[in-house]
TIROLO-121974 format. One line per field, with one value per residue (C-alpha): residue number from 0; residue in one letter; y negated, z, x negated. Coordinates in steps of 0.02 Angstrom, whole numbers, plus 50000, padded with zeros to 5 digits. Example, Ala and Ser with C-alpha at 12.3 -4.5 7.8 and 13.67 -1.06 7.14 Angstrom:
! residues 2
resi: c(0  1) $
resn: c(A  S) $
py: c(50225  50053) $
pz: c(50390  50357) $
px: c(49385  49316) $
This chain:
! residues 406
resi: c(0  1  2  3  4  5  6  7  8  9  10  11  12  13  14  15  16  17  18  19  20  21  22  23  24  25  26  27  28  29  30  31  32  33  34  35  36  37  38  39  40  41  42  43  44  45  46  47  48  49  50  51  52  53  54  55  56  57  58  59  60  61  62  63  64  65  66  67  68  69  70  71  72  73  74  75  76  77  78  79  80  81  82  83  84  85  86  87  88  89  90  91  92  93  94  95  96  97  98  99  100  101  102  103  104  105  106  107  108  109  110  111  112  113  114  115  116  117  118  119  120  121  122  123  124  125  126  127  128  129  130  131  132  133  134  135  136  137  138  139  140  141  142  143  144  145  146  147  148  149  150  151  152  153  154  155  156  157  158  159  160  161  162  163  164  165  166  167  168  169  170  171  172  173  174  175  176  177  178  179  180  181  182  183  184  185  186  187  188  189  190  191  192  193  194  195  196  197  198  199  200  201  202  203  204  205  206  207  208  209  210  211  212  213  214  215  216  217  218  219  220  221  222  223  224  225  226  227  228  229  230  231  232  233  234  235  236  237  238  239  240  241  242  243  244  245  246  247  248  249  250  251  252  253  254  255  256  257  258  259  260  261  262  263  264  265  266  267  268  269  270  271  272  273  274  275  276  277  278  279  280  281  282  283  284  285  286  287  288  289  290  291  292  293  294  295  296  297  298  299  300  301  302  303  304  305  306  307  308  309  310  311  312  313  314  315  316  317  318  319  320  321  322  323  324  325  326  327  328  329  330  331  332  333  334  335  336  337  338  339  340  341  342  343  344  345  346  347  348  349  350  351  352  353  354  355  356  357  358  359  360  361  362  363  364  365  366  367  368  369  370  371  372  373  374  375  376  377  378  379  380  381  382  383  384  385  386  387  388  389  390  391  392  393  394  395  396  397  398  399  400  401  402  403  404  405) $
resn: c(X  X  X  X  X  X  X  X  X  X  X  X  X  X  X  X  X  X  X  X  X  X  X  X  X  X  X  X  X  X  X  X  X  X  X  X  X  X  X  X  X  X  X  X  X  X  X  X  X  X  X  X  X  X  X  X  X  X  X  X  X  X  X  X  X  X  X  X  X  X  X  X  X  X  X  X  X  X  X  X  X  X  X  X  X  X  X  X  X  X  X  X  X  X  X  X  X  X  X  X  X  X  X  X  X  X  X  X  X  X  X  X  X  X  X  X  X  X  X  X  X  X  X  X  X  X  X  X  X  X  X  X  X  X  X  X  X  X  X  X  X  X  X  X  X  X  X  X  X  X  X  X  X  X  X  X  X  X  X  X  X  X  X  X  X  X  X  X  X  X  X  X  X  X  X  X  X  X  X  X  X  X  X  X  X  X  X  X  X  X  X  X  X  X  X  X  X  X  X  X  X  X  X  X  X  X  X  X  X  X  X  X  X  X  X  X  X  X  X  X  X  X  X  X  X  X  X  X  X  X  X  X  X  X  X  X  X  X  X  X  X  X  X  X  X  X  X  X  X  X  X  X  X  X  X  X  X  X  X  X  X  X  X  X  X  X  X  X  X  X  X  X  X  X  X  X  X  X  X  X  X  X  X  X  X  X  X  X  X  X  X  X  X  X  X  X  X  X  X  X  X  X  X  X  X  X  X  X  X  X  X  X  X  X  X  X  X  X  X  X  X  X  X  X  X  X  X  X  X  X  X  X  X  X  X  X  X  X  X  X  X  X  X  X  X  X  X  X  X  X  X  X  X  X  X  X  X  X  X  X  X  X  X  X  X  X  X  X  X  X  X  X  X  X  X  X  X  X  X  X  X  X  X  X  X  X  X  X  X  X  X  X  X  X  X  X  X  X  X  X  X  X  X  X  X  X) $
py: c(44806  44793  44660  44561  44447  44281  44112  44149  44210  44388  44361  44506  44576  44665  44830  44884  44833  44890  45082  45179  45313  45443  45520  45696  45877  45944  45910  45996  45999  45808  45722  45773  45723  45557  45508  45563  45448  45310  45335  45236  45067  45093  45078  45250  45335  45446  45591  45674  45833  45914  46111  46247  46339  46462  46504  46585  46734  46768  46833  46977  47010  47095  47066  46960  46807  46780  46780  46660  46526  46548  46411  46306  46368  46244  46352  46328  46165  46096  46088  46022  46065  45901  45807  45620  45556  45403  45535  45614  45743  45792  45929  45882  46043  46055  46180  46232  46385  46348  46337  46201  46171  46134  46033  45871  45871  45886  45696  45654  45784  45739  45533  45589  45696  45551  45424  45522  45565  45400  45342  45489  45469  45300  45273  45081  45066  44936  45016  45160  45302  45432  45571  45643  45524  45678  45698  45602  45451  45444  45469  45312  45221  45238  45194  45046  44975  44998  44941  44825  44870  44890  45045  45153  45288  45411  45508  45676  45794  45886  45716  45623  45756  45864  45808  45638  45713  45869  45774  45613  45614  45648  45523  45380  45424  45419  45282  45193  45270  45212  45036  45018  45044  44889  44979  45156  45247  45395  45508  45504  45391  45516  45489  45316  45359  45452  45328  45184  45281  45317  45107  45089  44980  44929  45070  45092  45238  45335  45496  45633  45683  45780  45780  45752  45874  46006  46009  45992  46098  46255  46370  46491  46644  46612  46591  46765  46837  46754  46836  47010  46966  47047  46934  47040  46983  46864  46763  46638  46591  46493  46457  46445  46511  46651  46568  46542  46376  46418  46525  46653  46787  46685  46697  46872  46900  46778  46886  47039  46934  46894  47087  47125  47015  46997  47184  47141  46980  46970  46846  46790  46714  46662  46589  46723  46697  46768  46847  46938  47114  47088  47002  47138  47279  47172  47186  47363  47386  47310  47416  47242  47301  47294  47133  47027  47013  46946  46890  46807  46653  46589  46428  46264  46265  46424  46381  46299  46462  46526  46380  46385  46563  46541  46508  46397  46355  46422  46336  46407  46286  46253  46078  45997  45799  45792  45948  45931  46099  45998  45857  46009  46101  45957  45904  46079  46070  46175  46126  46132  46245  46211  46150  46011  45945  45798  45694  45823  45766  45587  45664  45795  45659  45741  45916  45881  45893  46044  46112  46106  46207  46194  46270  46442  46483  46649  46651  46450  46467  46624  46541  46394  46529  46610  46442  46407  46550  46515  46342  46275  46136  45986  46004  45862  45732  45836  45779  45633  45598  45678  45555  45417  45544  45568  45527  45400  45307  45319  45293  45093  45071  45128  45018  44883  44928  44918  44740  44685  44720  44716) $
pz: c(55387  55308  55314  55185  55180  55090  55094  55216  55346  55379  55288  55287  55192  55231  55125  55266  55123  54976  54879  54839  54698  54676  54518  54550  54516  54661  54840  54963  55066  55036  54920  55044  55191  55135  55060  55216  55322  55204  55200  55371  55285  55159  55166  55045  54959  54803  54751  54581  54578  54399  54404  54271  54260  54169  54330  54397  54323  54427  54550  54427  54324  54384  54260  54310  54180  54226  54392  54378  54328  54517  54596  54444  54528  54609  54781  54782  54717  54849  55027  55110  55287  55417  55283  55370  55336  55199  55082  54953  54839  54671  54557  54380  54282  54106  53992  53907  53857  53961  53815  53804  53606  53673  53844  53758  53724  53923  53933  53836  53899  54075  54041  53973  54120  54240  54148  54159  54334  54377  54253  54333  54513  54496  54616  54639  54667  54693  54656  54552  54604  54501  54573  54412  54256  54149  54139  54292  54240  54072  54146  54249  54103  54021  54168  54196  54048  54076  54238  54229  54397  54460  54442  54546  54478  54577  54463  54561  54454  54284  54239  54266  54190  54080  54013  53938  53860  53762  53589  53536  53547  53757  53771  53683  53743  53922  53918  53873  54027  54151  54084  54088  54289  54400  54483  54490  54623  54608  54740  54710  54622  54529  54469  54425  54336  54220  54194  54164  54018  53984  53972  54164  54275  54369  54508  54700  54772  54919  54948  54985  55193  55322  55425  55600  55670  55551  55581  55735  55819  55913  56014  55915  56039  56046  55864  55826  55957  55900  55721  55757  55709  55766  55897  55880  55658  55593  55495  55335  55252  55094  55024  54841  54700  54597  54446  54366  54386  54581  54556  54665  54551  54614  54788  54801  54726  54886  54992  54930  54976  55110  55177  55167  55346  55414  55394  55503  55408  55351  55245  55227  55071  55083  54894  54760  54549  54399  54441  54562  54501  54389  54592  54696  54589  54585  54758  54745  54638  54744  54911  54972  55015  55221  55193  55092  55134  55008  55119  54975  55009  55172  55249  55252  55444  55486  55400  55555  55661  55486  55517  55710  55695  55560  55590  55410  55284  55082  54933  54763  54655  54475  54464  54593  54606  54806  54869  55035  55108  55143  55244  55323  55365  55456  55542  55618  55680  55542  55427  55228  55156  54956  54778  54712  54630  54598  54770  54875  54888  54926  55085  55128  55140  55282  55333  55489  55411  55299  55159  54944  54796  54630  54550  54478  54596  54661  54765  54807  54879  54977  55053  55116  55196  55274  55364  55396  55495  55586  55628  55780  55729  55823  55834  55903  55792  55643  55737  55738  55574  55518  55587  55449  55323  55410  55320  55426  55401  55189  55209  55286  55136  55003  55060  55064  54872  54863  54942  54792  54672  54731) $
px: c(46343  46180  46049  45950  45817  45892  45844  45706  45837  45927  46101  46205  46309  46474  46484  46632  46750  46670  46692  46534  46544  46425  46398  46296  46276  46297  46355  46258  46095  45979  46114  46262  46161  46109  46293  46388  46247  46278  46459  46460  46434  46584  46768  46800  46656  46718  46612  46635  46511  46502  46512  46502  46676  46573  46457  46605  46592  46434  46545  46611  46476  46313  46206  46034  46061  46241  46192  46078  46192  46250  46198  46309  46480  46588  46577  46369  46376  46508  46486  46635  46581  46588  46656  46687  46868  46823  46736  46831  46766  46810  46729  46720  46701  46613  46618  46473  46363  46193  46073  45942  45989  46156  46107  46120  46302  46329  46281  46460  46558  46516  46557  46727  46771  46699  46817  46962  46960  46920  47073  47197  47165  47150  46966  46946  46726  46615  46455  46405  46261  46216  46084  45994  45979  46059  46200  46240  46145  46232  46388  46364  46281  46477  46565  46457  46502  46687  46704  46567  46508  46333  46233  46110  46011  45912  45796  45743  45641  45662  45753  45586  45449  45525  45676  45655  45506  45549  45613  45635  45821  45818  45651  45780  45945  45858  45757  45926  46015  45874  45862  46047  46013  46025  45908  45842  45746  45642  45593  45370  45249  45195  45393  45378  45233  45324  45470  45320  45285  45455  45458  45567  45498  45655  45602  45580  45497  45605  45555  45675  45729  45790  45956  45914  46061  46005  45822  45715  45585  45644  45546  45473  45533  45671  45701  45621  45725  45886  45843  45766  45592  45454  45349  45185  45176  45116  45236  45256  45424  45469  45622  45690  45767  45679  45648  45506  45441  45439  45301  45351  45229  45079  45143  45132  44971  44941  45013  44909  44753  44811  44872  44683  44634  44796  44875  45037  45092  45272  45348  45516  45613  45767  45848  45922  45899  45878  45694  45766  45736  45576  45500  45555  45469  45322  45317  45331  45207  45077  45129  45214  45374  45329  45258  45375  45560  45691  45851  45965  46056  46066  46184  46087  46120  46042  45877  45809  45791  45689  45573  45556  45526  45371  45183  45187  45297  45237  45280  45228  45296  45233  45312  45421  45479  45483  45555  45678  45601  45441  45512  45619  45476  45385  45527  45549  45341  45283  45124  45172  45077  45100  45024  44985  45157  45246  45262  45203  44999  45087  45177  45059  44900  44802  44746  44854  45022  44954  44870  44890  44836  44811  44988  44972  44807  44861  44673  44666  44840  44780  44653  44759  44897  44738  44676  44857  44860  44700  44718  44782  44926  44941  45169  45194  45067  45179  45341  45300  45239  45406  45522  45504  45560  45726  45889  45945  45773  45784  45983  45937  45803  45956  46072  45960  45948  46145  46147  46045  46145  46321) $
């Protein structure tokens, strides 16, 4: 049941009934969290996650641009853990080589598969919501005008700054997708800024969560002692995949500042990519290799015992739309300690909830990790400024969304 403000009284409307289908990329971490929350209000919620058959071959092949394409395969882009009984979900494999000359042939291939799963299994909806505005957002774009149903689209990132802006033929082809929306929400102003010039102004502002059971603030002792850390270091930890536009390089020139006052610091990084190799002997090169600890992949529910053990959380990142790791981090107690990207200045809007850089500032970032370190957080005033980022509080404001359209 979710309320509405109609006729200058609450009416509400019964979505108990109704079928929800999500259109994404992947199922896992913030867009699994917030579905299965939302999944309350709805009789049957179907979710059709795209995959690249092609990823597979990660498993087999060793080589560092195969394994890149990773975090494409259907087993890291599903997570069917918990799954509550009225959500059902499908993968929706495309093949494609994983080119950008080739990228904008996905958008077709992925409304055909859509359509024909929807056709096969026969999946009676309500409401559509896509998560990315390509290919998701085209995919929903064709099914809308099928079904003649109402659409959602949640633009998160690349889709917002980069995409609909490297040719003409991606700046048309997505302007059309986002004005076909009923509605679509984006996860920053500094989003919406973007789709204003893209010509959308059909947009709500929600920034990304957390998952109250997954993250919370755990003694710190206990944490390291629960993982084998040290107790006498001091210790940082970011997580993400070693790709470029993470900025990982910058972060460990950081860290080499850094080593210089604080000899005994030790970072942890948890995420895996294709940088892998050409990171780890950078670290070597500079003497880091005590210093900076690459773990790989990690579950999403063991993160928050990375967190509680930490003094801050680091982000590098070059260009971000909101990331979940910062509303993680500051639900688990921890200051943010990042760059100025995307939504992040919007969420991080005080010194008390932690500290930002300009991107690609190896010194400026340095010097934020080195007050971080010095500084004596208030937990709780970051606890509590958390709590309006949790899923359950940005679940109530999208289905309020819903309600006006259905």
């Amino acid at each position: 049941m979710v309320g509405r403000l109609f006729g200058g009284r609450d009416e509400v409307m019964n979505t108990s009934e109704k079928n929800l289908l999500i259109l994404s990329h992947t199922y896992n971490s913030f867009i699994k969290d917030q579905v299965e929350i939302i999944a309350k209000d709805f009789k049957k919620v179907y979710v059709l996650v795209r995959y690249q058959p092609i990823a597979e071959l990660s498993k087999y092949i060793p080589l560092s641009y195969v394994k890149s394409r990773a975090k494409y395969s259907k087993q890291y882009s599903i997570d069917l853990s918990n799954l509550p009984g009225n959500v059902e979900v499908t993968p929706v494999p495309l093949w494609y080589l994983p080119f950008k000359s080739l990228y904008y042939s996905v958008g077709k291939q992925h409304a055909r598969a859509v359509l024909n799963i929807i056709k096969k299994k026969k999946i009676k909806f309500d409401l559509i919501h896509a998560h990315f505005g390509w290919s998701a957002g085209y995919a929903g774009m064709r099914v809308k005008e099928r079904y003649n149903k109402p659409l959602i689209i949640t633009a998160h990132g690349y889709d917002v700054y980069d995409l609909p802006f490297r040719n003409e033929k991606f700046n048309k082809t997505l302007k059309k997708v986002y004005t076909s929306a009923d509605k679509v929400i984006t996860v920053s102003d500094k989003n919406r800024q973007y789709l204003t010039k893209l010509g959308v102004e059909n947009v709500s502002v929600l920034p990304n969560g957390y998952s109250k059971e997954i993250f919370y603030h755990k003694d710190q002792k206990i944490c390291r002692e629960e993982l084998g850390l040290p107790m006498n270091r001091k210790l940082i930890f970011t997580i993400g995949n070693l790709e470029k536009v993470k900025g990982y390089e910058y972060l460990i020139d950081a860290l080499n500042i850094v080593k210089k006052k604080y000899p005994d610091i030790l970072l942890l990084h948890i995420g895996g990519g294709p940088l892998e190799s050409v990171l780890k002997q950078k670290v070597k090169n500079l003497g880091l290799e005590n210093e900076y600890r690459f773990l790989g992949k990690k579950p999403h529910s063991e993160l928050v015992n990375y967190f509680g053990a930490c003094d801050s959380f680091i982000s590098s990142s070059l260009n971000e739309g909101n990331p979940t790791v910062m509303f993680e981090s500051l639900a688990c107690g921890k200051p943010f300690i990042g760059t100025k990207v995307g939504g992040v200045p919007e969420i991080i809007n005080s010194p008390d909830y932690g500290l930002l850089a300009d991107p690609g500032d190896s010194v400026f970032l340095a010097d934020n990790i080195l007050k971080s370190l010095d500084t004596k957080w208030d937990t709780q005033r970051i606890l509590q400024y958390s709590k309006q980022f949790s899923w359950e509080n940005i679940s109530k404001k999208i289905l309020n969304i819903y309600t006006e359209v259905l």
